[in-house]
C-alpha positions in Angstrom: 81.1 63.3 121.4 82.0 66.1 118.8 82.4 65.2 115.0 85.8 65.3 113.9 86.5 68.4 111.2 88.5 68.1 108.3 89.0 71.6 107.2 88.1 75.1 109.2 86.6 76.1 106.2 83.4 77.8 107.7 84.1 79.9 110.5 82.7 82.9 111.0 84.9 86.1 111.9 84.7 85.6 116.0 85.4 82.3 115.6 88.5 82.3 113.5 89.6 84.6 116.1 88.9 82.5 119.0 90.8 79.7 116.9 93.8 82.0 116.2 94.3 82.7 119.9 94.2 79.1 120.6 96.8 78.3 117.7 99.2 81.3 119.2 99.2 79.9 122.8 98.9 76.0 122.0 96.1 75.9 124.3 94.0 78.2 126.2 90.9 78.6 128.6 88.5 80.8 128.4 89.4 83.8 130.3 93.1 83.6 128.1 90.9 83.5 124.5 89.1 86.2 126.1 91.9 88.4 126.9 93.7 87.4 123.4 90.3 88.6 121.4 90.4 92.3 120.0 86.8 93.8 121.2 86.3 90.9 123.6 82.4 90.3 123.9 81.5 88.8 127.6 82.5 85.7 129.3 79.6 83.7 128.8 79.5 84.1 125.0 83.2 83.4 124.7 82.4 80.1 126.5 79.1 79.5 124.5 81.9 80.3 121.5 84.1 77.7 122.6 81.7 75.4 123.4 80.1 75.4 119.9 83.5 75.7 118.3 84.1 71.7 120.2 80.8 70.5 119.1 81.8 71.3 115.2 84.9 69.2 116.0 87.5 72.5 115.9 88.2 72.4 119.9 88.9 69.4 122.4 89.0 70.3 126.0 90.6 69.1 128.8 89.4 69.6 132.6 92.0 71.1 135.1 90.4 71.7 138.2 87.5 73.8 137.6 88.6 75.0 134.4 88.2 73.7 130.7 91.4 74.1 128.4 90.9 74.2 125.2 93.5 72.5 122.5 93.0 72.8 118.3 91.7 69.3 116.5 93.8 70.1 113.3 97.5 71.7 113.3 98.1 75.2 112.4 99.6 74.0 109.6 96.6 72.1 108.4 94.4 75.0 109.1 96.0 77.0 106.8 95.9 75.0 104.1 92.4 75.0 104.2 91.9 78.3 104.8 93.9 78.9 101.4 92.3 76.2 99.5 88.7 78.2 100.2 90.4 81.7 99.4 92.1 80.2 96.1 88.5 78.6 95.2 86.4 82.0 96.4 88.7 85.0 95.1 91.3 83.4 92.9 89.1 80.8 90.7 91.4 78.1 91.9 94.4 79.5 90.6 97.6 79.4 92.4 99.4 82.0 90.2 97.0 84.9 90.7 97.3 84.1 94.1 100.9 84.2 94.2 101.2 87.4 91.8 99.0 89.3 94.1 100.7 88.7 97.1 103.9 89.6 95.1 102.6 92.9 94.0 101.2 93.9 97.5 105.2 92.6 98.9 107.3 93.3 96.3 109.1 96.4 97.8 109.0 94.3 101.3 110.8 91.2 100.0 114.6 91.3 100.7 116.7 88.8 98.3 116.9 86.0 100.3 113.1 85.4 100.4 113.4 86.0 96.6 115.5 83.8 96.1 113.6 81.0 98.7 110.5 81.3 96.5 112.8 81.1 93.4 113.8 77.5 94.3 110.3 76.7 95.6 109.0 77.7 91.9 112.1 75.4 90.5 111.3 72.6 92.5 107.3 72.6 91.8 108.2 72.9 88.1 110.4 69.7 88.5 107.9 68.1 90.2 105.6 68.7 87.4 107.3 66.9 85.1 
């Protein structure tokens, strides 16, 4: 039985890619995460991929017919917080604001008012909570 895994912390390039064409179609088999991969390698390593991916507790399957269907452990949603939490701890030294201010400076001419104004009241209601 695969361990369960609490955070996608340590996957390697492939298999963050595998695991993003699995989040995008909910669930997939093989030949779909193959198709979904940019520079596909074969088949067989895709499986071997998925397969591995399952035994680290990332993947559950699901037999239909002769084909295995491959479903995510965690939600998107949690995925991505973990992601962040290891890119905050690895390039931003745990610091949320120099996180946020370089995403603002590579989207400020891309951000219309309305989103400013969203992360405005997202700032206001984290400095609420704060206190």
């Amino acid at each position: 039985m695969a361990k369960q895994s609490h955070s996608h912390e340590h996957l390697s390039r492939r298999e963050r890619q595998i695991m993003d064409v699995i989040y995008k179609l909910g669930q997939a088999t093989a030949a779909e995460v193959l198709d979904g991969l940019p520079d596909p390698p074969g088949y067989s390593a895709v499986r071997a991929m998925l397969r591995l991916l399952e035994e680290k507790g990332y993947l559950t399957h699901q037999q239909d017919g002769l084909r295995y269907v491959y479903s995510p452990t965690l939600s998107r949603e949690r995925a991505r917080q973990s992601a962040l939490k290891q890119m905050l701890q690895t390039f931003f030294d745990d610091s949320a604001e120099e996180a946020v201010a370089a995403l603002l400076s590579l989207s400020r001419s891309k951000l219309s008012d309305e989103e400013l104004e969203r992360l405005a009241k997202l700032i206001d209601a984290a400095r609420k909570e704060g206190r």
